[in-house]
Backbone as numpy.savetxt, mean C-alpha at the origin, in Angstrom:
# Nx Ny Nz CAx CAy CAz Cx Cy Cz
26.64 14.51 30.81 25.31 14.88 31.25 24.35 13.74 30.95
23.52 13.76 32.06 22.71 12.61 31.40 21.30 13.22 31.33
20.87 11.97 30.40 19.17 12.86 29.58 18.17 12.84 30.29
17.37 13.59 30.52 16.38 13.82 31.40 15.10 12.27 31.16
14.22 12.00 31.91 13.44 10.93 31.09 12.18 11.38 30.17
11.96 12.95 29.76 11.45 13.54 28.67 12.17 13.27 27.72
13.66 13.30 27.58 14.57 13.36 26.49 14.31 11.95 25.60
14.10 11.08 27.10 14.69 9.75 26.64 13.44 8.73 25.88
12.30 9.44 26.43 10.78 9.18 26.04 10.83 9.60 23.81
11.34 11.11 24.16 11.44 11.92 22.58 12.43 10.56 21.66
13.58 10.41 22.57 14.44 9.52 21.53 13.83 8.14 21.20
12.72 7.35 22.18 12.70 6.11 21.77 11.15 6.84 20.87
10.91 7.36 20.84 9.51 7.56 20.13 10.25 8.01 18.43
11.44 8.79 18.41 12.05 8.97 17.08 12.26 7.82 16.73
13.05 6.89 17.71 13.50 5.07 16.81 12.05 4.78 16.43
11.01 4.40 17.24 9.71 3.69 16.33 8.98 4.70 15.73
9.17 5.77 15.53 8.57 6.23 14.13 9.38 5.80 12.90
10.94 6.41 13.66 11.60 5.69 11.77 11.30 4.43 11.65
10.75 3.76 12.71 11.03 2.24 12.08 9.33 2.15 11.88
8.30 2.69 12.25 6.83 2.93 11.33 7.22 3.28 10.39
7.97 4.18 9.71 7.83 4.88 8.57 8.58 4.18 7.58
8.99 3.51 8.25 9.84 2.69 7.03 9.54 1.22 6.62
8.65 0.79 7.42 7.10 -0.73 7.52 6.43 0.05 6.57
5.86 1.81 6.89 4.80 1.90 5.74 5.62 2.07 4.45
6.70 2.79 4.28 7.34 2.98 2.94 7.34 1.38 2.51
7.45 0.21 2.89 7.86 -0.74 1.99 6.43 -1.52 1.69
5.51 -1.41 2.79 4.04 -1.60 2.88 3.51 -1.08 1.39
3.74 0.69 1.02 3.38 1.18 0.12 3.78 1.20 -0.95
4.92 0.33 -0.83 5.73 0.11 -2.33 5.70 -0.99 -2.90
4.95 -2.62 -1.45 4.28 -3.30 -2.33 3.08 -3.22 -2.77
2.17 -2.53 -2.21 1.10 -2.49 -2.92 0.42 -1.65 -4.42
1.88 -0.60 -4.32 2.30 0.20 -5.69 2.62 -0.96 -6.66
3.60 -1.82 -6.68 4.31 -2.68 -7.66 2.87 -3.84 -7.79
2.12 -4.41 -6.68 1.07 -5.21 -6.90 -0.02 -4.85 -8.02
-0.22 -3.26 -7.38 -1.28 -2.88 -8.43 -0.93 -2.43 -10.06
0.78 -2.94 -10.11 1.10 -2.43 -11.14 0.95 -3.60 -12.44
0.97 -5.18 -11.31 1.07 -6.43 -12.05 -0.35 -6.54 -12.13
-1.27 -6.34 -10.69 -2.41 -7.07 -11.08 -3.28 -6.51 -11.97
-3.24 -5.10 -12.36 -4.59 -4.30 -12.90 -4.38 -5.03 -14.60
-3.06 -4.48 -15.09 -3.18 -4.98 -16.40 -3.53 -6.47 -16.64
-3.07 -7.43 -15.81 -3.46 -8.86 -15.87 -4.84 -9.11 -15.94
-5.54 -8.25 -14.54 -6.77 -8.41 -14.50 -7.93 -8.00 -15.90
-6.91 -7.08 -16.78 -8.04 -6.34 -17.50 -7.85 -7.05 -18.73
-6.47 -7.60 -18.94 -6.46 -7.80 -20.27 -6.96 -9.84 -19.98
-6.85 -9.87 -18.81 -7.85 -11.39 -18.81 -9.51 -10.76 -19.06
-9.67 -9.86 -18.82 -11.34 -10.03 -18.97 -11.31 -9.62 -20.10
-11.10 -8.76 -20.72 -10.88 -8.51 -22.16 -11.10 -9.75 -23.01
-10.01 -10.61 -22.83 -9.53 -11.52 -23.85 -10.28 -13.12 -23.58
-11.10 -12.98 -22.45 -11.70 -13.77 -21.58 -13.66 -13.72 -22.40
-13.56 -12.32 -22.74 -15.48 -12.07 -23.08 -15.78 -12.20 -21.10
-15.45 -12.32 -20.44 -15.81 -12.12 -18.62 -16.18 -10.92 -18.56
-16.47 -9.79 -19.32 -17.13 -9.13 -19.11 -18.76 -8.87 -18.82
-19.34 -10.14 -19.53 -20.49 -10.04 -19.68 -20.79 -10.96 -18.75
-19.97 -11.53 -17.91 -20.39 -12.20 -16.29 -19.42 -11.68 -15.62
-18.94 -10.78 -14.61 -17.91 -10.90 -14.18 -17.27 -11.62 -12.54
-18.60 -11.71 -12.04 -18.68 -12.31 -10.91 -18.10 -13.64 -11.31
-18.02 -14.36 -12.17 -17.90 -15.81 -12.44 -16.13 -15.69 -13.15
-15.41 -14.78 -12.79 -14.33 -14.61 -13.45 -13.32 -14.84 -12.36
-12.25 -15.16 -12.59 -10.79 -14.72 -11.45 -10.26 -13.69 -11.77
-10.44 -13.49 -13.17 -9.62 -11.77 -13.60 -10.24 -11.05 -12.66
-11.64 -10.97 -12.99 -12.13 -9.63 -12.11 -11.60 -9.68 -10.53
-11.45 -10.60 -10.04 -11.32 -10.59 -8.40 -9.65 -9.87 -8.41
-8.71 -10.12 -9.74 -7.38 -9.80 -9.59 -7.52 -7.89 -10.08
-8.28 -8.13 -11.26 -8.52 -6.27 -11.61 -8.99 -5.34 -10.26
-9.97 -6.21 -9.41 -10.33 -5.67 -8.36 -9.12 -5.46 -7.34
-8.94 -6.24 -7.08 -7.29 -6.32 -6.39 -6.35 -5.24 -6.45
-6.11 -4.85 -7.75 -5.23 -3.78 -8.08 -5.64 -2.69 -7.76
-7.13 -2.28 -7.61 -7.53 -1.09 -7.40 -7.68 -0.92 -6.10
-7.84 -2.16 -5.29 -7.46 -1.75 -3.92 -6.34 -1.63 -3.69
-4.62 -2.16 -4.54 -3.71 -1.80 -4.30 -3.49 -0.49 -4.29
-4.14 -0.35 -5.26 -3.82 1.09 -5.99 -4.25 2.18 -4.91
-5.54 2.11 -4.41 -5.92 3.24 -3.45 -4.96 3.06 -2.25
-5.08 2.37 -2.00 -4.05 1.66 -0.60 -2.79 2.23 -0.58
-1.99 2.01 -1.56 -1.03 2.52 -1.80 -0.82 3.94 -1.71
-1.93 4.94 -2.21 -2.18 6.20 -2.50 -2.14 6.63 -1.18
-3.22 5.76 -0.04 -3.42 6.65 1.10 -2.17 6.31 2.25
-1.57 5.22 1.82 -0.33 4.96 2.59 0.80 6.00 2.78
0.85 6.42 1.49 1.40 7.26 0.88 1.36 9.09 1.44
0.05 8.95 1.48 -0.88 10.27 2.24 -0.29 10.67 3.47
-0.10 8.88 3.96 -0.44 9.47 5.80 0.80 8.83 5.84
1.89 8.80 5.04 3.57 8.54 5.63 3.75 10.27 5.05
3.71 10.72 4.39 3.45 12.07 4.25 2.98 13.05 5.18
1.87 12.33 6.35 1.35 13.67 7.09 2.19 13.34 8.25
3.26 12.18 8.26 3.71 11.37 9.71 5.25 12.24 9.48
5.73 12.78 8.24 7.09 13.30 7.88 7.01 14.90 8.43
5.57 15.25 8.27 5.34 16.80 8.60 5.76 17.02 10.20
C-alpha cells in the first residue's frame, strides 16, 4: 500500500521534530553545563577581585552575567522542549 501524501507530510514533519528536539536537548545542555562553569567563576572572581564595588569595570561580572543568562536559557529551553514532547 502506498501512503497517502497526508501520511507522508505527518512522517517528514516527525523526522524534523526529532531532529528539533534533539538541536534543543543538546542546545540546553550546553547552556546548563556553561552556566554551571561560568556562575561560580564569575562570583568567586568578583569576590576575590573587591569588583564588587565597580562592577562594570570587571570581566567576572560580564562572565557571572553570562551564567545567568545560561541559566534562564537553559530553563526555558527546557520549558518549550517539554511543551514540543506534549
Amino acid at each position: 500500500m502506498d501512503a497517502s501524501g497526508a501520511d507522508r507530510e505527518r512522517l517528514d514533519d516527525s523526522t524534523s521534530s526529532a531532529t528539533s528536539r534533539g538541536w534543543l536537548w543538546r542546545v540546553a545542555m550546553a547552556m546548563q553545563n556553561g552556566a554551571l562553569v561560568l556562575l561560580p567563576v564569575g562570583f568567586i572572581g568578583l569576590t576575590l577581585t573587591d569588583a564588587w564595588l565597580a562592577p562594570e569595570e570587571s570581566p567576572y561580572s560580564f562572565l557571572f552575567a553570562g551564567g545567568i543568562l545560561c541559566a534562564i536559557g537553559s530553563i526555558y529551553l527546557a520549558i518549550y522542549q517539554h511543551d514540543i514532547d506534549e
